[in-house]
N, C-alpha and C positions, 0 to 999 in steps of 0.2 A: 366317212359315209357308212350308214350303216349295212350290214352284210345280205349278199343276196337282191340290193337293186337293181342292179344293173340288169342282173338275170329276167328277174319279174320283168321288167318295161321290156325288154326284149321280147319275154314269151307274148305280150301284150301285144306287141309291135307287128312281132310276126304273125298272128292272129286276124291281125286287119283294124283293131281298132283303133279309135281316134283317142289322145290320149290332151287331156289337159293338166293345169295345176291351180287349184284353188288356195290361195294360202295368208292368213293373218300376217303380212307380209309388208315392206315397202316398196316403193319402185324402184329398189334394186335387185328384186323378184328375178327379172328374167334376166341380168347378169351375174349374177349368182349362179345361176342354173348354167350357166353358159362358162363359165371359170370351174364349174367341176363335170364338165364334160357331159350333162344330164337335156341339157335345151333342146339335142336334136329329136327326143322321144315325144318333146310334148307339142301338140296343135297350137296350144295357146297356155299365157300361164295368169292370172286373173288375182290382184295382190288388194289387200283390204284397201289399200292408199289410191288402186287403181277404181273400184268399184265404189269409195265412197262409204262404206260400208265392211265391217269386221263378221267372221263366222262365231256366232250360229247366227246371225241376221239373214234372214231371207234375200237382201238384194243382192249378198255376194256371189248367192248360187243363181240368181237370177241374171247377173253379168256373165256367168259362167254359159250358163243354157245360149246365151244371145250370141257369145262368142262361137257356138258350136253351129249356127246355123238359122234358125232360131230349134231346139228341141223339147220333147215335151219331159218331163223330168221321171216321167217312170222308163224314158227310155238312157236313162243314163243313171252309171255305179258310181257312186263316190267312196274313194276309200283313205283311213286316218287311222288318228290313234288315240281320238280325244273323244269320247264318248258324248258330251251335250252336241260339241262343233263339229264332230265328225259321224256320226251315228243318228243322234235324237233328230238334229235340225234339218240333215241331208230326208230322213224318213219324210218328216214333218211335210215336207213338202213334194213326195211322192216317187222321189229318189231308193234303190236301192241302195245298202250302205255295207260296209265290210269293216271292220276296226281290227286292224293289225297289234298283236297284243305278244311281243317279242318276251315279255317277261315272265307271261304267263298271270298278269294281274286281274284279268277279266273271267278267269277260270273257276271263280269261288261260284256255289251257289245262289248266291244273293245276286250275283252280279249276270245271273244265264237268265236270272227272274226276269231283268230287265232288258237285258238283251239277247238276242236268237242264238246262241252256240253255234251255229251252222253260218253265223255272220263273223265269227273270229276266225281269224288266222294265226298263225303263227310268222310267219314272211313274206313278203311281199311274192316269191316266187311262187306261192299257192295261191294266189288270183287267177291265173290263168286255168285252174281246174275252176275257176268258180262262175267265169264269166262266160259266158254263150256267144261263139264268135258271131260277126256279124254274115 
């Protein structure tokens, strides 16, 4: 697993919000989750196999929104590491977006053109400065 999860969903956790997982994924999404100890953090977990539909497809986040209540999509963060699936398509659709970028590969100039600098991270455990509790 990589370093500093735990931490992050926690600060999350403790924060108040509701936490899902959207992921290019199969239906063993949420046993997965559940064999590295990660299931208890998320409200719901939303797998391509389960929605029918792969990210950056609109319907995945749209299974995603449904599961949350029904919400509206700017009132919900999604956050990745894949810039089309995780950044362009969550925007697209009126979502805030955060792309965790552990290696520092989003850091070039080219790469701040296209995406907001203020949207990278470095770890999962600096979400919780970013996100506005509820």
């Amino acid at each position: 697993m990589l370093p500093n999860v735990r931490e992050g969903l926690d600060c999350l956790k403790r924060r108040g919000l509701r936490l899902g997982v959207v992921s290019n994924f199969d239906a063993t999404l949420t046993p997965t989750l559940r064999a590295h100890g990660l299931d208890k953090y998320f409200d719901f977990a939303v797998s391509s196999e389960d929605a029918g539909a792969a990210k950056p497809e609109p319907a995945i986040f749209h299974k995603a929104l449904d599961e949350f209540g029904p919400l509206s999509p700017s009132d919900v963060c999604h956050i990745g590491d894949e810039v089309e699936n995780d950044y362009f398509a969550p925007r697209s659709l009126g979502m805030t977006a955060f792309l965790v970028d552990r290696e520092g590969h989003l850091s070039s100039k080219v790469m701040q053109k296209v995406v907001d600098r203020r949207h990278i991270i470095r770890d999962l455990k600096d979400v919780g400065q970013l996100v506005a509790p509820n």
